[in-house]
PASEBA-1860 file (N, C-alpha, C; in nm, 3 decimals):
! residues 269
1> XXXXXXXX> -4.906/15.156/-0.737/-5.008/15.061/-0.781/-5.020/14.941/-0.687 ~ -4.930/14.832/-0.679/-4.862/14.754/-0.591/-4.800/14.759/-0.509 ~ -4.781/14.713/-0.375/-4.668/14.674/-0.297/-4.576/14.606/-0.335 ~ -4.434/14.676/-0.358/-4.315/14.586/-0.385/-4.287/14.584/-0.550 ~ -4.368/14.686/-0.605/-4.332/14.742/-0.718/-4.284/14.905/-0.728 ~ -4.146/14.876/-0.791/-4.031/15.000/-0.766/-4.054/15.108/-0.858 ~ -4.019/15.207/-0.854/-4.034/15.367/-0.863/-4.075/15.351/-1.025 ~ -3.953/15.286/-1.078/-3.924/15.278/-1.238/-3.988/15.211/-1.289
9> XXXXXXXX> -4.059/15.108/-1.267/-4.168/14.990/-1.285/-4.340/15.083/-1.317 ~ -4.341/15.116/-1.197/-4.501/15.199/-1.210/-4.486/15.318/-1.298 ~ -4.339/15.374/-1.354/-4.386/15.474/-1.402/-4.391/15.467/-1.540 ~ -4.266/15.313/-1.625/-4.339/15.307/-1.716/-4.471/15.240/-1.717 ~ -4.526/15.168/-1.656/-4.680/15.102/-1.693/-4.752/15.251/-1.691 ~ -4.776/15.343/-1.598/-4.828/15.449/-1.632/-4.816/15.488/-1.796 ~ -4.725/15.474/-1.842/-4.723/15.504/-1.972/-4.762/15.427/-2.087 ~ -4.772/15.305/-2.058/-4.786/15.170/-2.145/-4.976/15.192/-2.131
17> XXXXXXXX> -5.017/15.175/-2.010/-5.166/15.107/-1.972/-5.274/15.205/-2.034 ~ -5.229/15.278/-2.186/-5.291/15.351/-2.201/-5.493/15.285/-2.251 ~ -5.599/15.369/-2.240/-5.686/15.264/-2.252/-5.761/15.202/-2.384 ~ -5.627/15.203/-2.519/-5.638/15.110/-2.573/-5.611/14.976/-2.545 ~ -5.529/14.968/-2.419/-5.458/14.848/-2.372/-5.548/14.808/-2.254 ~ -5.602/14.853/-2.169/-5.665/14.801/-2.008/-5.784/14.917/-1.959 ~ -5.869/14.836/-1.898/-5.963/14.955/-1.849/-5.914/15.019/-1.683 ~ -5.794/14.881/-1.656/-5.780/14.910/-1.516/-5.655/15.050/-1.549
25> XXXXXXXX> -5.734/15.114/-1.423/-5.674/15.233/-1.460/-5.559/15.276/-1.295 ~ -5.456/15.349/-1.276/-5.339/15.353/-1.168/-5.464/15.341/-1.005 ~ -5.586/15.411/-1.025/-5.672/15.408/-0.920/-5.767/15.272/-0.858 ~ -5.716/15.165/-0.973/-5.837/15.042/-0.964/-5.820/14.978/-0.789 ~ -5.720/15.029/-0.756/-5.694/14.927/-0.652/-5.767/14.987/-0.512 ~ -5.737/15.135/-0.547/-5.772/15.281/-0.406/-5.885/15.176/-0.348 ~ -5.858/15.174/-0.192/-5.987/15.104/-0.075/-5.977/14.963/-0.115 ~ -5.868/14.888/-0.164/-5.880/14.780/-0.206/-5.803/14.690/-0.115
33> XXXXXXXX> -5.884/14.589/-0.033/-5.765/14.530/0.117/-5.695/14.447/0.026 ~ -5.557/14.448/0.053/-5.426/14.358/-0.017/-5.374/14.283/0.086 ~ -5.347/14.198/0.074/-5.282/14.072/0.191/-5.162/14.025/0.061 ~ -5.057/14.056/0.243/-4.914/14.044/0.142/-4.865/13.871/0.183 ~ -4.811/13.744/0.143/-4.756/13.644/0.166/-4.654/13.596/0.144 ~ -4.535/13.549/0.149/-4.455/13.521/0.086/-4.476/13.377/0.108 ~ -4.416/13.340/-0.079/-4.434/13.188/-0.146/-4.413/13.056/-0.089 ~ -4.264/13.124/0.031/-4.253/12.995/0.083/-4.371/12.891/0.183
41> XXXXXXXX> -4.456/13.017/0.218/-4.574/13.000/0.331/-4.668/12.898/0.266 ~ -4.743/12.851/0.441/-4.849/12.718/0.386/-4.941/12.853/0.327 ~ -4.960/12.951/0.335/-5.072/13.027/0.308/-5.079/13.083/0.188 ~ -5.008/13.037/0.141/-4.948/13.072/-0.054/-4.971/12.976/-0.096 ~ -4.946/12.813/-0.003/-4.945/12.691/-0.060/-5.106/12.659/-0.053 ~ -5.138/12.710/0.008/-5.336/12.663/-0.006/-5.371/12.764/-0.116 ~ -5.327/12.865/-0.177/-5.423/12.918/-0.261/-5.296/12.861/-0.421 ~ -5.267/12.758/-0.383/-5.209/12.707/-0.541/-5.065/12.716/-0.557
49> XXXXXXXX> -4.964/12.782/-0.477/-4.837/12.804/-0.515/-4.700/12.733/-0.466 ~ -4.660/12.643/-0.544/-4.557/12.552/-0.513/-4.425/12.635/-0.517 ~ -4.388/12.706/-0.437/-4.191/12.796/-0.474/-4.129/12.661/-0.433 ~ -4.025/12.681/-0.538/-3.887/12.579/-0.496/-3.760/12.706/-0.473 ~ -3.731/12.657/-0.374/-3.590/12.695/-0.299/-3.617/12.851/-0.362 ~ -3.439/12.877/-0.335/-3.376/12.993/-0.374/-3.479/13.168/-0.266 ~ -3.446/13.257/-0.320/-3.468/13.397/-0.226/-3.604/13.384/-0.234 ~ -3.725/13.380/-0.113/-3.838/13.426/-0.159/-3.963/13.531/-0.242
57> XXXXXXXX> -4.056/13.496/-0.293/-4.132/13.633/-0.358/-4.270/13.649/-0.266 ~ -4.240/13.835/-0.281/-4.377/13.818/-0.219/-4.491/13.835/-0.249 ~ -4.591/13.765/-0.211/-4.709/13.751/-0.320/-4.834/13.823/-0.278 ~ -4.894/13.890/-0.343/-4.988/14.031/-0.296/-5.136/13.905/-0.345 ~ -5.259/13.918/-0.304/-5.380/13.891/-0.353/-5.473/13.981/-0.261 ~ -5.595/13.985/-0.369/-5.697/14.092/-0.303/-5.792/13.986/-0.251 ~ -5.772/13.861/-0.242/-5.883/13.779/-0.198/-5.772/13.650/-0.137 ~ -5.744/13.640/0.027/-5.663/13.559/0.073/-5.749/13.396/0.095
65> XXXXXXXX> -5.892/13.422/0.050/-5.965/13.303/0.092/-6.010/13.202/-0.033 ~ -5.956/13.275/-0.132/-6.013/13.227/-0.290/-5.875/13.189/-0.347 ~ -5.856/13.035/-0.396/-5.750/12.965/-0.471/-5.735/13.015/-0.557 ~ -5.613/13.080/-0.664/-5.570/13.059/-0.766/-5.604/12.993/-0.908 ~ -5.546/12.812/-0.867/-5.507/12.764/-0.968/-5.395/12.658/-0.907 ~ -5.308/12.646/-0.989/-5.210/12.608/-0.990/-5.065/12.690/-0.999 ~ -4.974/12.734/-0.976/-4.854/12.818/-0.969/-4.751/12.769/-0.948 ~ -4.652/12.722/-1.045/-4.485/12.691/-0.994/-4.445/12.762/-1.019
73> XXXXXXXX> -4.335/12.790/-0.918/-4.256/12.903/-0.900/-4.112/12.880/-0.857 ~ -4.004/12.966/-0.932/-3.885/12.993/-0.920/-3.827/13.094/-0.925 ~ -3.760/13.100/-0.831/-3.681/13.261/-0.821/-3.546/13.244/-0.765 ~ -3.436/13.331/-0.850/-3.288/13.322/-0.859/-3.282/13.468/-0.774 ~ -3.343/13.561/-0.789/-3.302/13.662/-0.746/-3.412/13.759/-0.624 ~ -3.371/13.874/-0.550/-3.425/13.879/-0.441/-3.520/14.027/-0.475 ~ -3.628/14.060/-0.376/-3.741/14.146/-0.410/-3.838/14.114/-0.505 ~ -3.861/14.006/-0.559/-3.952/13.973/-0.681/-4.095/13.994/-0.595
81> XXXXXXXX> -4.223/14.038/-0.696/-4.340/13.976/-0.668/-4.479/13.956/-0.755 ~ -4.519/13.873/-0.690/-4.619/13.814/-0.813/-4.784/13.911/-0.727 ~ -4.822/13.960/-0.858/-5.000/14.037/-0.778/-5.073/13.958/-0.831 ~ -5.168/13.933/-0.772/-5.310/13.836/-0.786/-5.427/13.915/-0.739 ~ -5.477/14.021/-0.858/-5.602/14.025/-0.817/-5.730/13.917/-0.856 ~ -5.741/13.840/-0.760/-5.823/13.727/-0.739/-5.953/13.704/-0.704 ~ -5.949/13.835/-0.713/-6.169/13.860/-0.680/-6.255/13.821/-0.786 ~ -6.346/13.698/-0.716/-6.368/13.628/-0.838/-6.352/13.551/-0.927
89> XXXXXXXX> -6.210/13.455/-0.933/-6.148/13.402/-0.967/-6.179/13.268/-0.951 ~ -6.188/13.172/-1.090/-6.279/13.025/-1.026/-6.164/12.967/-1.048 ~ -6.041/12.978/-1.028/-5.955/12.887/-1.042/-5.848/12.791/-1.090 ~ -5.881/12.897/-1.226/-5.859/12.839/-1.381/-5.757/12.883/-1.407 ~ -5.654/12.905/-1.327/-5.502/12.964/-1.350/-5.393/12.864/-1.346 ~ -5.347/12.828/-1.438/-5.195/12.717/-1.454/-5.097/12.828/-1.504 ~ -5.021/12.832/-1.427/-4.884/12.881/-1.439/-4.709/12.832/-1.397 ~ -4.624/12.834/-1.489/-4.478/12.786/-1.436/-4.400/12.946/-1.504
97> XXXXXXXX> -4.375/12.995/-1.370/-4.317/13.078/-1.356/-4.173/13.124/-1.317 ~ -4.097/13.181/-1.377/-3.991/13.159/-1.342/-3.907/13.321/-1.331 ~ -3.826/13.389/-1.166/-3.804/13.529/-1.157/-3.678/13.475/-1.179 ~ -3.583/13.518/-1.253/-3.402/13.511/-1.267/-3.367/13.626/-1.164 ~ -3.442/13.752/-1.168/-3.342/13.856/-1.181/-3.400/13.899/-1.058 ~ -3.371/14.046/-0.996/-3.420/14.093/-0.875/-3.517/14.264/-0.932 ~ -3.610/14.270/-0.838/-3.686/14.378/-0.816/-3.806/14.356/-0.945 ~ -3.834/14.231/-0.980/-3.928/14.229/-1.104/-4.039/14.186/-1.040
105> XXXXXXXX> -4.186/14.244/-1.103/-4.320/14.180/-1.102/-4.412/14.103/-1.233 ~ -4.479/14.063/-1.187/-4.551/13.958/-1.249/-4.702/14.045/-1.179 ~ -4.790/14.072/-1.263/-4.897/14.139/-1.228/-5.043/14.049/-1.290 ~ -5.120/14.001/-1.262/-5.204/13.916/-1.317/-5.357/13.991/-1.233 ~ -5.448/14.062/-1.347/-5.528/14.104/-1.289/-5.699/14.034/-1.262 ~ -5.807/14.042/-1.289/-5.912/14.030/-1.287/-5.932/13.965/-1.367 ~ -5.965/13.800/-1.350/-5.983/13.726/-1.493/-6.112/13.652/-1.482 ~ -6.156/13.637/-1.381/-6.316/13.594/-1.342/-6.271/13.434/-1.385
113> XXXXXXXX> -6.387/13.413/-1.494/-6.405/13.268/-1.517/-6.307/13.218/-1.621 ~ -6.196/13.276/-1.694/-6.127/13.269/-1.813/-6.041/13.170/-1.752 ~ -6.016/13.076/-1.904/-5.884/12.956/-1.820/-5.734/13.037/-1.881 ~ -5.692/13.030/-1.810/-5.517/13.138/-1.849/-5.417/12.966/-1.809 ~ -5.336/12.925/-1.874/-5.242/12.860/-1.912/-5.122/12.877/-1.954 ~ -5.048/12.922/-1.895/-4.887/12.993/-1.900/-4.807/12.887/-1.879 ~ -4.731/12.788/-2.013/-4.655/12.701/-2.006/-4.498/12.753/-1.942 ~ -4.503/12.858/-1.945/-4.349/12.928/-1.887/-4.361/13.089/-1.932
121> XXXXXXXX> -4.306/13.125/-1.766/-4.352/13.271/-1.791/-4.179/13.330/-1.751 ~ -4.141/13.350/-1.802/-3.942/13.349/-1.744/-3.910/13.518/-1.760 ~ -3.894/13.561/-1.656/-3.828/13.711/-1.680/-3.689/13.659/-1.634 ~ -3.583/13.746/-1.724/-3.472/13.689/-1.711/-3.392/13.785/-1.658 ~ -3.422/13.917/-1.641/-3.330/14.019/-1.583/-3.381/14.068/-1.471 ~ -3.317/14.169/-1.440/-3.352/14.298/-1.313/-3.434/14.406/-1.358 ~ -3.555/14.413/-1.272/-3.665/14.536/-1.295/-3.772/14.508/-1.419 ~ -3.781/14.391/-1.415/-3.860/14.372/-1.535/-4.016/14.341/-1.485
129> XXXXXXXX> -4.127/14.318/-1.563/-4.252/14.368/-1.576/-4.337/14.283/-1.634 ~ -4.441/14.215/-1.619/-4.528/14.125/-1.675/-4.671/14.212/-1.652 ~ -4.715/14.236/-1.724/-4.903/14.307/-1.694/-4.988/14.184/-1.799 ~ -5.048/14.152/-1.691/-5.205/14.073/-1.794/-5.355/14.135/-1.748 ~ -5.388/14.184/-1.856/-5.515/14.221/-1.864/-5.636/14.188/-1.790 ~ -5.744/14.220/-1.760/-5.854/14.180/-1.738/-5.949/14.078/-1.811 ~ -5.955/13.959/-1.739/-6.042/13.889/-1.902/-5.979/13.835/-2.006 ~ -5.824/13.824/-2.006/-5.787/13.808/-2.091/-5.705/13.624/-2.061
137> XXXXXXXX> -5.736/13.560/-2.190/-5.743/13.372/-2.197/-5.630/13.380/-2.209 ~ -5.552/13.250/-2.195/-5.463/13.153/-2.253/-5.470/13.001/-2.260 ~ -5.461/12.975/-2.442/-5.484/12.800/-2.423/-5.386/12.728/-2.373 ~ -5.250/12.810/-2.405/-5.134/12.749/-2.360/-5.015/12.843/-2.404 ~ -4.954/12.923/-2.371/-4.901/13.061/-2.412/-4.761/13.035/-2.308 ~ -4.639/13.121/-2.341/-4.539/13.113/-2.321/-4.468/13.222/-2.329 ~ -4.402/13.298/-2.242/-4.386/13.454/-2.242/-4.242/13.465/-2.184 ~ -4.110/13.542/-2.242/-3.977/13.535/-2.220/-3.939/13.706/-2.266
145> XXXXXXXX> -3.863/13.702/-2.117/-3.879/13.880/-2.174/-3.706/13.889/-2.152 ~ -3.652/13.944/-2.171/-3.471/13.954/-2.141/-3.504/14.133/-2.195 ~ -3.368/14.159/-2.120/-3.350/14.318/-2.074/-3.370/14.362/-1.965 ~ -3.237/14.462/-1.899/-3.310/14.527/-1.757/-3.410/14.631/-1.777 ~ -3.491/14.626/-1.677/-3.596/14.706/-1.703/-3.704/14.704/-1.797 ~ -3.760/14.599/-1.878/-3.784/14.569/-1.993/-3.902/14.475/-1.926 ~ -4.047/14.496/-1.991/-4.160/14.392/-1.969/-4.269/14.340/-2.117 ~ -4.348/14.321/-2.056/-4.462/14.291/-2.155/-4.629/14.343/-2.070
153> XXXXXXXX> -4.707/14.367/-2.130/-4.822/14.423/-2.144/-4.914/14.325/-2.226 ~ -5.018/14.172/-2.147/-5.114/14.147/-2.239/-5.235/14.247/-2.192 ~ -5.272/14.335/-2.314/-5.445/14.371/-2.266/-5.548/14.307/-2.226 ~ -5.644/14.390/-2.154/-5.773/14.324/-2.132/-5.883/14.209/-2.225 ~ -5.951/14.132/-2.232/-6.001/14.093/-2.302/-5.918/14.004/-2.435 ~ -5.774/13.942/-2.426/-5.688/13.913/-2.549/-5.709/13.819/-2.544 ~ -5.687/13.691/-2.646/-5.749/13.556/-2.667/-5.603/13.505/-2.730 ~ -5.545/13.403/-2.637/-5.415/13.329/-2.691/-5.428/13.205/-2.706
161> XXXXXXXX> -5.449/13.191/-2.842/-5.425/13.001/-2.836/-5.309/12.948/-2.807 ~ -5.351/12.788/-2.851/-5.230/12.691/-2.798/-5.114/12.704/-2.847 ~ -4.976/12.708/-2.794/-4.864/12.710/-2.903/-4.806/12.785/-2.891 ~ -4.863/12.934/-2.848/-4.815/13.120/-2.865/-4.704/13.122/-2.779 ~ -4.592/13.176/-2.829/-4.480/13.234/-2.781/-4.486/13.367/-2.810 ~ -4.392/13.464/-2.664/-4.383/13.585/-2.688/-4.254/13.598/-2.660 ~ -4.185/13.664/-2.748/-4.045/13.694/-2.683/-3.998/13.866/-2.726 ~ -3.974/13.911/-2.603/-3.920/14.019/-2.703/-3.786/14.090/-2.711
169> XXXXXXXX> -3.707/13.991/-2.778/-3.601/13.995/-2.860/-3.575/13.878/-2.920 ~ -3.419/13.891/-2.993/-3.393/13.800/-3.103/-3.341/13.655/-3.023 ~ -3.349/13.656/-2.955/-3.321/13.541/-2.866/-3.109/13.547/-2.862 ~ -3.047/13.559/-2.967/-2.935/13.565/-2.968/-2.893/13.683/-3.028 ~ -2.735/13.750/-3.004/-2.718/13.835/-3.121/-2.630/13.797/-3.219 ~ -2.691/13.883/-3.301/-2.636/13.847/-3.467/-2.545/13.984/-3.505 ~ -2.429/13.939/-3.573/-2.334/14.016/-3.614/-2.299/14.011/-3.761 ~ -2.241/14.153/-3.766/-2.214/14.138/-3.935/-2.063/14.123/-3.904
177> XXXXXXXX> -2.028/13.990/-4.012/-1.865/13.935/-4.012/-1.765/13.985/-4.074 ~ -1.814/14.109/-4.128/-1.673/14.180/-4.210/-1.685/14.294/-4.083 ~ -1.779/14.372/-4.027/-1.772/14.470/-3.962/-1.768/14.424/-3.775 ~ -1.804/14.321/-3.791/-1.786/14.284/-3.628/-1.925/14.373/-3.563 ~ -2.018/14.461/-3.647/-2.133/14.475/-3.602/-2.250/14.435/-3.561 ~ -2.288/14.470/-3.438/-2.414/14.408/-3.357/-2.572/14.435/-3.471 ~ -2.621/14.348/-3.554/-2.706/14.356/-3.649/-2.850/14.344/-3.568 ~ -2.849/14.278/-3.455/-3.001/14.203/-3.429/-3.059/14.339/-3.300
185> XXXXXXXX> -3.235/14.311/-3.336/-3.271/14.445/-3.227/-3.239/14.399/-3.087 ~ -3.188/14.513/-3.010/-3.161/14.483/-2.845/-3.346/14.447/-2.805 ~ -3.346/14.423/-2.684/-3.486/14.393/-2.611/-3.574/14.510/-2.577 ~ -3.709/14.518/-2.581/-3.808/14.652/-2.622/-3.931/14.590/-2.551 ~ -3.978/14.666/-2.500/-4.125/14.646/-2.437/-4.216/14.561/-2.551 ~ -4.294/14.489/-2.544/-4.419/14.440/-2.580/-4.568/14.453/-2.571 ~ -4.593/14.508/-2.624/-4.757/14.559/-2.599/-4.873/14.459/-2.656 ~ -4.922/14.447/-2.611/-5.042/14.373/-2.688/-5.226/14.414/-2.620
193> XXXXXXXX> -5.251/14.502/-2.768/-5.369/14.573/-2.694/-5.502/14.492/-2.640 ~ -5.577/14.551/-2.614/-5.716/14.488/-2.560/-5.750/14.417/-2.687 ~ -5.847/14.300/-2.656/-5.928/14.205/-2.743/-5.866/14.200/-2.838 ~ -5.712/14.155/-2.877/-5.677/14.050/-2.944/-5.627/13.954/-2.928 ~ -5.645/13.886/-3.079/-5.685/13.721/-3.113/-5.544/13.651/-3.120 ~ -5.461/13.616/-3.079/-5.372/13.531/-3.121/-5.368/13.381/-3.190 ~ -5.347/13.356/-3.255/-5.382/13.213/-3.335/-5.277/13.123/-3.306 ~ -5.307/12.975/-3.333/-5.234/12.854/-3.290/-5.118/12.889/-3.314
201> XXXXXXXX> -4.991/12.882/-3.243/-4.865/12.851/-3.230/-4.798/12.996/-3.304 ~ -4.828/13.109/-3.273/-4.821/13.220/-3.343/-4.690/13.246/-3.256 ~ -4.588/13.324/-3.292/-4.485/13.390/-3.272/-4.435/13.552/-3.245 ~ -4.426/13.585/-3.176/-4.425/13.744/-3.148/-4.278/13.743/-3.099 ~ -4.159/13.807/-3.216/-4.020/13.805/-3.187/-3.972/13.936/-3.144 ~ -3.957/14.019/-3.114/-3.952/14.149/-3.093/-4.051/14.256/-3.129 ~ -4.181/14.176/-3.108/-4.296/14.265/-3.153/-4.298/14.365/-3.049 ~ -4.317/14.494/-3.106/-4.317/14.591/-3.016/-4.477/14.681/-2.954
209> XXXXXXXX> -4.541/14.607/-3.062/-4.732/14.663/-3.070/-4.822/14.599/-3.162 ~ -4.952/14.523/-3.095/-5.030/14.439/-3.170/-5.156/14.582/-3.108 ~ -5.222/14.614/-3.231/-5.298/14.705/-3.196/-5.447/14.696/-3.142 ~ -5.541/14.705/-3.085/-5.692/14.652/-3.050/-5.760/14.600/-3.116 ~ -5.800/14.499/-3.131/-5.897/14.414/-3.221/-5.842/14.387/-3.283 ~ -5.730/14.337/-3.334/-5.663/14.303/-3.473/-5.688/14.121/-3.416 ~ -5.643/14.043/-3.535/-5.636/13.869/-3.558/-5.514/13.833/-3.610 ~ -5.455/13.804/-3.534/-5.315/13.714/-3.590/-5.319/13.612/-3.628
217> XXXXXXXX> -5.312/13.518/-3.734/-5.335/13.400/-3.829/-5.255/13.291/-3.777 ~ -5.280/13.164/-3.776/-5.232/13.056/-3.714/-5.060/13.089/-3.732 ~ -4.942/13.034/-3.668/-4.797/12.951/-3.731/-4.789/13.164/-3.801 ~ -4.786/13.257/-3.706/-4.735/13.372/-3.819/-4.647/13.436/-3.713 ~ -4.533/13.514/-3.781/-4.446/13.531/-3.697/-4.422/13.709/-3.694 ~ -4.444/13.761/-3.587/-4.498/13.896/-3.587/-4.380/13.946/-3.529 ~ -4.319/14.079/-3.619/-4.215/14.164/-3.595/-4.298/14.335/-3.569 ~ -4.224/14.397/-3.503/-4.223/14.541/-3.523/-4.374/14.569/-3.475
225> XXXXXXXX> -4.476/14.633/-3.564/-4.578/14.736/-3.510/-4.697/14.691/-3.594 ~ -4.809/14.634/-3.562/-4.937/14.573/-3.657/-5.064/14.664/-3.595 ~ -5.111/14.766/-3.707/-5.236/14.821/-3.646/-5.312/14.749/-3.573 ~ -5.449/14.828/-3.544/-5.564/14.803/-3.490/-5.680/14.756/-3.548 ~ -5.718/14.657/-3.528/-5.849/14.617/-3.594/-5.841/14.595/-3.752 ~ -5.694/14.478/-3.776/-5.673/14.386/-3.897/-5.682/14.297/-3.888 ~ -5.669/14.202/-3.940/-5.623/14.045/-3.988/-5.450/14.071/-4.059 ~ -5.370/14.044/-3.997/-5.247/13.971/-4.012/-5.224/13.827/-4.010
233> XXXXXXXX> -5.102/13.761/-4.139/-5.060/13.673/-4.116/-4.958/13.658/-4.167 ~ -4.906/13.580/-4.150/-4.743/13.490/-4.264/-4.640/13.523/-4.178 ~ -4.545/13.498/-4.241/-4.367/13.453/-4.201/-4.316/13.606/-4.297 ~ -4.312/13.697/-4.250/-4.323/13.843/-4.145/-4.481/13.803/-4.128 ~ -4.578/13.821/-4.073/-4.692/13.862/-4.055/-4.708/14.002/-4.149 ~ -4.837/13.992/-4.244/-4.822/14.113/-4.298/-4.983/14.131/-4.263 ~ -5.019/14.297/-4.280/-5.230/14.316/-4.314/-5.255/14.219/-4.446 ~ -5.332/14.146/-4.422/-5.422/14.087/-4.513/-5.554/14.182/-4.525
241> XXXXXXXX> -5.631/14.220/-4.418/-5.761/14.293/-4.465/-5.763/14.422/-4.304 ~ -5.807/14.498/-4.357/-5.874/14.605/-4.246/-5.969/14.630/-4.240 ~ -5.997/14.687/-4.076/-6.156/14.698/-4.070/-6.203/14.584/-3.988 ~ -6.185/14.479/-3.919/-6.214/14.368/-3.899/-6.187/14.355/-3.740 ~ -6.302/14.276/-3.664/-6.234/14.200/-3.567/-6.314/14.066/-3.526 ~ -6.297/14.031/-3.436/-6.378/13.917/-3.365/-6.470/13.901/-3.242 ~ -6.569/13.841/-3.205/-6.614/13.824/-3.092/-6.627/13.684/-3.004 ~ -6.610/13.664/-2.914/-6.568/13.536/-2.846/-6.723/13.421/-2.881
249> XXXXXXXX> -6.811/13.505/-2.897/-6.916/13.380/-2.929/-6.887/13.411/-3.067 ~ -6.952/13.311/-3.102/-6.896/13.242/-3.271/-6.994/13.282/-3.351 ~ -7.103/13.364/-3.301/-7.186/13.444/-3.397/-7.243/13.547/-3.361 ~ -7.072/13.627/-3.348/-7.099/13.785/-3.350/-7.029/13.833/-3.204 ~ -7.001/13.978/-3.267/-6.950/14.078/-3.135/-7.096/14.092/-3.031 ~ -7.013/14.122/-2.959/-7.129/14.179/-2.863/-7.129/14.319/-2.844 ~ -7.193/14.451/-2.826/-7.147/14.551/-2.779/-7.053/14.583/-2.688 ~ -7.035/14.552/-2.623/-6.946/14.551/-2.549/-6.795/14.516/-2.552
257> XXXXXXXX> -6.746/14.419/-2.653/-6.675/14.397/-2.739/-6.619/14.478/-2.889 ~ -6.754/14.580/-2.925/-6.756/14.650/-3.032/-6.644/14.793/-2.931 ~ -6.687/14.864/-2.804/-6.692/14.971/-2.779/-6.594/14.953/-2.750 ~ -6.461/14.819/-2.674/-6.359/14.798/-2.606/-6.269/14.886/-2.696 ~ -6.295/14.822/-2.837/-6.228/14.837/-2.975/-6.255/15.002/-3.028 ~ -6.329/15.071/-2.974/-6.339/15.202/-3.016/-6.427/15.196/-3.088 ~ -6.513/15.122/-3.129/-6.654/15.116/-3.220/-6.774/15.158/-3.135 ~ -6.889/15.245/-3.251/-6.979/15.273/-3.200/-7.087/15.118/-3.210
265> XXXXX> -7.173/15.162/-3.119/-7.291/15.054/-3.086/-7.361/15.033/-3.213 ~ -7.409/14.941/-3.324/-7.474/14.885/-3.471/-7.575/14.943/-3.419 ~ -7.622/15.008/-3.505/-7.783/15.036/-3.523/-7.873/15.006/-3.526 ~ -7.989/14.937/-3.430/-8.071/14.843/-3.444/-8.161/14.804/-3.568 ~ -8.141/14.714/-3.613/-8.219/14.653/-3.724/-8.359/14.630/-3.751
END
């Protein structure tokens, strides 16, 4: 798919990017000129990217003449790299990024005019995986992945308000004190399909699948597996209603928005 993304990396996203999740498909890139940089360069530093110290990353974009954004960057460990497909891109990218581990990517695809806001994006191990969608916002979002080999997947078209944390695991482990047993889930991929809604300051703790079109409710804290095209909320997040989704203008889907979701085109009136 990428330069500088390893054997085990592309072959689960092959498996993840199914196209409930992304339209970009393993071929989006075929005839596509890539210019490779590494972070420490003035030529990383004109299109937005501040690296401090430590092993360099190297940074792929399909457009070497078009800025970013903004990008801080840190890296503890060696082979990391960040992709920027940047065609089109007005600029609207704030990110603080942070690689711990070695051989991990950070993949950020086609976002045109969308403002994306990544208060901290921290992979903390070796071989790990970040995919963001096409089109897809952030008001202010925060993403922490721990496990080797272990990433996250936002879909195309997903809408994250201010506040959103993603983590996927328990942050610590928890034991049972008569048995000395490991109780809490180890770390698991994260999926989050095309065109969904995340709500203010929402929580995703070892969520393992938010399904297409679904709405996550302000302050709700999402475990395990939430269909497609619900309304969830609360402390578990539970279905409140099915059948349902949203469209980014405030009165009404658009087709195009209907079909992402697997819906046929409304019948003209």
């Amino acid at each position: 798919m990428v330069p500088g993304m390893i054997s085990t990396t592309e072959a689960r996203l092959r498996e993840l990017l199914a196209p409930s999740v992304t339209a970009v498909r393993e071929d989006a890139l075929a005839g596509v000129e890539m210019t490779l940089l590494a972070a420490h360069d003035e030529e990383a530093r004109a299109l937005g990217i501040q690296s401090e110290g430590g092993p360099d990353v190297t940074v792929v974009v399909t457009d070497p003449g078009r800025p970013l954004g903004h990008v801080h960057l840190q890296a503890g460990g060696p082979h990391n790299t960040l992709f920027f497909d940047n065609r089109g891109w007005t600029g609207n990218f704030h990110a603080n990024i942070r690689l711990a581990g070695e051989d991990s990517i950070a993949m950020f695809n086609r976002i045109g005019d969308a403002y994306v806001a990544l208060a901290d994006v921290f992979l903390r191990s070796d071989r790990q995986f970040l995919f963001w969608g096409e089109g897809a916002s952030a008001v202010g979002c925060s993403l922490e992945i721990e496990g080797i080999g272990h990433g996250m997947v936002v879909g195309d078209d997903a809408l994250i308000s201010g506040g959103v944390w993603l983590r996927n695991y328990d942050m610590h482990a928890m034991h049972d004190l008569r048995t000395g047993a490991c109780i809490g889930r180890p770390p698991l991929d994260t999926v989050v399909e095309r065109h969904v809604w995340l709500g203010q300051d929402v929580l995703l703790l070892s969520c393992e699948r938010i399904g297409m079109g679904s709405i996550i409710g302000a302050r709700s804290v999402v475990k395990g597996v939430l269909p497609p095209r619900v309304v969830a909320a609360g402390t578990p997040a539970r279905v409140l209603r099915e059948g349902v989704s949203w469209g980014r203008h405030p009165y009404g889907m658009t087709t195009a928005e209907r079909i992402s979701i697997g819906l046929p085109e409304l019948p003209e009136s």
